[in-house]
C-alpha positions as CSV (number, residue, x, y, z in Angstrom):
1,X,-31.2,-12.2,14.6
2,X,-31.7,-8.7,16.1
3,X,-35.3,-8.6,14.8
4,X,-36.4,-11.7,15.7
5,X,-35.4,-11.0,19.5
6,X,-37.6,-8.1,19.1
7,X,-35.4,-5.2,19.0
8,X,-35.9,-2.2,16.0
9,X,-32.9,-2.2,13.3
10,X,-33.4,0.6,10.6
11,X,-31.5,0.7,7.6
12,X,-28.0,2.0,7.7
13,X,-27.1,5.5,6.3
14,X,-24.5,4.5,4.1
15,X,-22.9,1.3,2.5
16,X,-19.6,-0.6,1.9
17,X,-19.3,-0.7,-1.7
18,X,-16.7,-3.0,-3.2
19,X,-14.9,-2.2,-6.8
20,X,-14.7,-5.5,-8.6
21,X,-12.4,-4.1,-11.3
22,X,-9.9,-2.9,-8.6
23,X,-10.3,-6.1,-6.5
24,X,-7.6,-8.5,-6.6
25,X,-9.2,-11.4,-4.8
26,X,-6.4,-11.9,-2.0
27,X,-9.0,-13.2,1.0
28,X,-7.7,-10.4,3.2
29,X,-10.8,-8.6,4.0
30,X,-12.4,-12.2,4.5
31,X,-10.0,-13.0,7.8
32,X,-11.3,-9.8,9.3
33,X,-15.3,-10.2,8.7
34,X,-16.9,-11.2,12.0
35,X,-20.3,-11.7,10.2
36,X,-18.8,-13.0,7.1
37,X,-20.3,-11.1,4.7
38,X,-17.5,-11.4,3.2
39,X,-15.9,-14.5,1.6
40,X,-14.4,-16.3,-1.3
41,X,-16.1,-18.1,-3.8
42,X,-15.0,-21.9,-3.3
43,X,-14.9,-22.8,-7.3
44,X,-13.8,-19.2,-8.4
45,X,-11.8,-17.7,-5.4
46,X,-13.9,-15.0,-6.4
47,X,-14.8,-12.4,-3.4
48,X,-18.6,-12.2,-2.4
49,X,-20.2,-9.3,-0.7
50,X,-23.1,-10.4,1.4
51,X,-24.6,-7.1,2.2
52,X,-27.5,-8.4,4.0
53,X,-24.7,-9.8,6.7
54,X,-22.4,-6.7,6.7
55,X,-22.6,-4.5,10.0
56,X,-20.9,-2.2,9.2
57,X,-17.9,-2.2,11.4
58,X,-15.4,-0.8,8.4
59,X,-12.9,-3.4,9.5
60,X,-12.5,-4.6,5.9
61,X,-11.3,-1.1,5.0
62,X,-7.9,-0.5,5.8
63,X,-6.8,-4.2,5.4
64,X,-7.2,-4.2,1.4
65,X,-4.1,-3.7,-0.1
66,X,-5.4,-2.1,-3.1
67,X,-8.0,-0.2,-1.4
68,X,-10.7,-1.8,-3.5
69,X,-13.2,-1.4,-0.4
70,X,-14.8,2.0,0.2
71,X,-17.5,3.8,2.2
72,X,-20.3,5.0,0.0
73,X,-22.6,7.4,2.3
């Protein structure tokens, strides 16, 4: 959207990384996305990480209960 209304968006410094293996699939993080980047799988109930959507605001951090959501910079 941003770029398409002209304005410069640069790639962002670091990344929300998400550890499947510690993930338990509750939705949490999912109620708290603005941009939904982040959602379950309707078949699966499997989370998905859209990373093309995420912003960045780190909202999704301190909601998972198993902190399977981290900060890589």
């Amino acid at each position: 959207y941003l770029t398409d209304t002209g304005v410069s968006v640069q790639e962002a410094a670091k990344d929300i990384i998400i550890d499947k293996n510690q993930c338990v699939d509750c939705g949490i993080c999912t109620s708290l996305c603005i941009t939904q980047a982040l959602t379950l799988d309707h078949k699966s109930f499997k989370l998905k990480f859209n990373k093309d959507e995420c912003i960045l605001c780190e909202l999704c951090l301190d909601c998972c209960p198993v902190s399977a959501i981290k900060v890589h910079i």
